[in-house]
C-alpha positions in Angstrom: 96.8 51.5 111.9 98.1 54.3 114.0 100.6 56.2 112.7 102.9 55.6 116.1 103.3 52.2 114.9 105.2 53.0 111.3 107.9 53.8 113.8 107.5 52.0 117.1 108.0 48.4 117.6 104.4 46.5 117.5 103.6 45.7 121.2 102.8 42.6 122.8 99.1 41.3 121.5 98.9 43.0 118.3 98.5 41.1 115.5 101.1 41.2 113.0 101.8 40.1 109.5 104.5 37.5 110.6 101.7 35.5 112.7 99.2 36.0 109.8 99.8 33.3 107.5 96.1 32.2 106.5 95.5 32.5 102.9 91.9 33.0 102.0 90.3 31.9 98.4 87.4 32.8 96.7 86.6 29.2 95.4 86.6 28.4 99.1 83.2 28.6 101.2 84.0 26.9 104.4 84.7 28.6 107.6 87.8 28.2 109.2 88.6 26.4 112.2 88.4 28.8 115.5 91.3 26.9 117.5 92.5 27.9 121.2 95.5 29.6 120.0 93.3 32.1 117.8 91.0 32.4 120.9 94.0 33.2 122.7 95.1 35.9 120.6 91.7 37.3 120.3 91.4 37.5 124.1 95.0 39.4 124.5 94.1 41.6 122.3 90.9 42.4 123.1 92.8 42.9 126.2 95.1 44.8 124.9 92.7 47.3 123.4 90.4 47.7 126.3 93.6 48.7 128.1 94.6 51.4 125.6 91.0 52.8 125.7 91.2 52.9 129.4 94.1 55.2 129.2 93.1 57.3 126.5 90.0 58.2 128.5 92.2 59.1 131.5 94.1 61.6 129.4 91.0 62.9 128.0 89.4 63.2 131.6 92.8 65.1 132.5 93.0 67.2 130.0 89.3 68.5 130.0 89.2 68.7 134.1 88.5 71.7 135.9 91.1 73.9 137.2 92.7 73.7 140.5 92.0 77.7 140.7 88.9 77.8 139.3 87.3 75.2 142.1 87.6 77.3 144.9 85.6 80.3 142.9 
């Protein structure tokens, strides 16, 4: 968890506790069922997190870029 997100709505593809529902025991063993609608969620937000990585590398590239005045030197 970010700490952006105590304070910001949560964005489209996150998972949230709402949607989360499942209730796991310890007496139970089995696997649960991976169903289209889970698939879909784990594609947005797989999605969803490749984006944000994507522009978090931009920033980083534009922050540590060389100077405009130092490239004519």
């Amino acid at each position: 968890m970010q700490l952006l997100e105590l304070y910001e709505p949560v964005p489209q593809g996150y998972q949230d506790d709402k949607q989360d529902n499942s209730v796991i025991h310890t007496d139970d063993t089995r696997k649960t069922r991976l169903t289209l609608d889970r698939l879909n969620k784990l594609r947005i937000m797989n999605d969803v997190r490749k984006l944000e990585h994507e522009q978090k590398l931009d920033k980083v590239t534009d922050q540590y870029k060389v100077p405009a005045a130092a490239e004519g030197l």
